[in-house]
N, C-alpha and C positions, 0 to 999 in steps of 0.2 A: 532235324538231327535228333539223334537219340542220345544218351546220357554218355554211352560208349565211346562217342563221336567228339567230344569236347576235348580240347589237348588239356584241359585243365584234370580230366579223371585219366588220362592215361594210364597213370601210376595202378589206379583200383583191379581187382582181381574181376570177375564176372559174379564171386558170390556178394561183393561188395560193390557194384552195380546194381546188382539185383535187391540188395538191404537199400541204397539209396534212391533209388527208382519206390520204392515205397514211399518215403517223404515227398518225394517234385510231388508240386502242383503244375497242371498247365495249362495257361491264360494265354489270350488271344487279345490283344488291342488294339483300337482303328489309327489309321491317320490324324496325329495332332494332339491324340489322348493324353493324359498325362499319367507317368506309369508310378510314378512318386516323387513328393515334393519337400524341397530342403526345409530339415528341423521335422519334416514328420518323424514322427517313431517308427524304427528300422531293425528289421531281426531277419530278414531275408537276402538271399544270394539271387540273383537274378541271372540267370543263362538264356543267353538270344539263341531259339533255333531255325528261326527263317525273318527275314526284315532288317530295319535296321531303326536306332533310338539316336537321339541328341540329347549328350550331359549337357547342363547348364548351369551359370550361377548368376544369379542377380547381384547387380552392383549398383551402387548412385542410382537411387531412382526408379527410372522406368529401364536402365541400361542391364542388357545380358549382354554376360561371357561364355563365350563358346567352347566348353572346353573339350568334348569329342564328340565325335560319332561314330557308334560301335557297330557291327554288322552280325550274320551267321554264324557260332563259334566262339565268341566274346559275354565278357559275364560282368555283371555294373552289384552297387551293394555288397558287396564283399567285406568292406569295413565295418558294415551295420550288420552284419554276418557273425563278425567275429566277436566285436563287442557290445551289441543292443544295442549300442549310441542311435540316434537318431541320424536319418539320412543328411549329406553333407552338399546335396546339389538338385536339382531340378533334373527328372529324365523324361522327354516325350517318347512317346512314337514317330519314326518320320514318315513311315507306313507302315501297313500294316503288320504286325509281328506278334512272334509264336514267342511263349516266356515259359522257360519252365525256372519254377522259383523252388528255393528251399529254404525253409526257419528252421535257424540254429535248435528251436525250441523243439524241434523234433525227436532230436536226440534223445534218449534215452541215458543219464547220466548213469544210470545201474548197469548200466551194460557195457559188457566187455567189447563185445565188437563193437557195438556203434561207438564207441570212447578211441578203439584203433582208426574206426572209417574217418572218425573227428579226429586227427591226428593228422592222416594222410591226407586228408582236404586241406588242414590249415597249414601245411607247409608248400603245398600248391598252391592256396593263394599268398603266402609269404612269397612266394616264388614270382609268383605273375606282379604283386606288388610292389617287388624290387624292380623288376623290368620296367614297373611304371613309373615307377620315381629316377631312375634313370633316365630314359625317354624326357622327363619333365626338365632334370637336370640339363639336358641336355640344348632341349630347347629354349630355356631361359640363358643360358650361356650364348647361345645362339644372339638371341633378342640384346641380350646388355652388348655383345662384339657389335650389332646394327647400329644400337643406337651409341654407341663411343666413337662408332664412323663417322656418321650424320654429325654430332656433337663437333668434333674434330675439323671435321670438311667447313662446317660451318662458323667457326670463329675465327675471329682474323687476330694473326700474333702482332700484339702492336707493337710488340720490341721491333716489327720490320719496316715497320709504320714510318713517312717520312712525318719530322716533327710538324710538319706546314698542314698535316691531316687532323693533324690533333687541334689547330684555331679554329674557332668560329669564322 
């Protein structure tokens, strides 16, 4: 994919594809790589143009959590995009895959256009970010209705209880 191709630039003109295509870098990593890891320092957008990556977060231990898998089209770092914060998760390769990245620090803050292109970007990712938090919203509501079922199914109301249950 090319920069054009991303629904996340849709918005952009072709002279403001052409100004941004000047900043991508684009990296190729194998199977298993690791493309960035949580707490490193993060100033880059990451756009997948072919393959596909696994977010993850370490928990207790030696335990990961799974939290996606992005494919062709999809763009991880975004937060560390917007505000240099360090990266918030562990991302592999799950094969091979085409990355084209961008740092915030590219930017030209003197400039007028690139201050409009960093405008129109950060509201496309405000945009994709709301959909992701949605989506999460979503799914944790999910998860609490499973487990208030399980929980539910699984206790027994002793007010139904004959009292001869209740002796030793």
């Amino acid at each position: 994919l090319n920069l054009s191709q991303f629904k996340i630039f849709q918005e952009l003109s072709q002279a403001q594809l052409d100004r941004l295509e000047r900043y991508a870098k684009h990296k190729t990593y194998s199977a298993g790589e690791q493309i960035f890891q949580l707490n490193q320092p993060g100033h880059e957008m990451m756009l997948i143009a072919n393959g596909q990556v696994k977010v993850t977060l370490p928990v207790m231990g030696e335990k990961v959590l799974h939290l996606a898998t992005m494919g062709r089209g999809q763009f991880f770092g975004e937060m560390s995009f917007m505000d240099g914060a360090a990266y918030s998760a562990d991302v592999y390769a799950v094969e091979q895959v085409q990355i084209i990245s961008i740092a915030n620090e590219a930017f030209n803050q003197d400039d007028q256009q690139d201050q409009t292109l960093l405008a129109v970007m950060t509201k496309a990712i405000a945009l994709a970010l709301a959909q992701r938090l949605r989506q999460t919203n979503s799914e944790l509501l999910e998860l609490k209705d499973r487990k208030s079922t399980r929980l539910n199914s699984s206790h027994t109301d002793i007010s139904r209880m004959p009292s001869s249950a209740w002796k030793k």
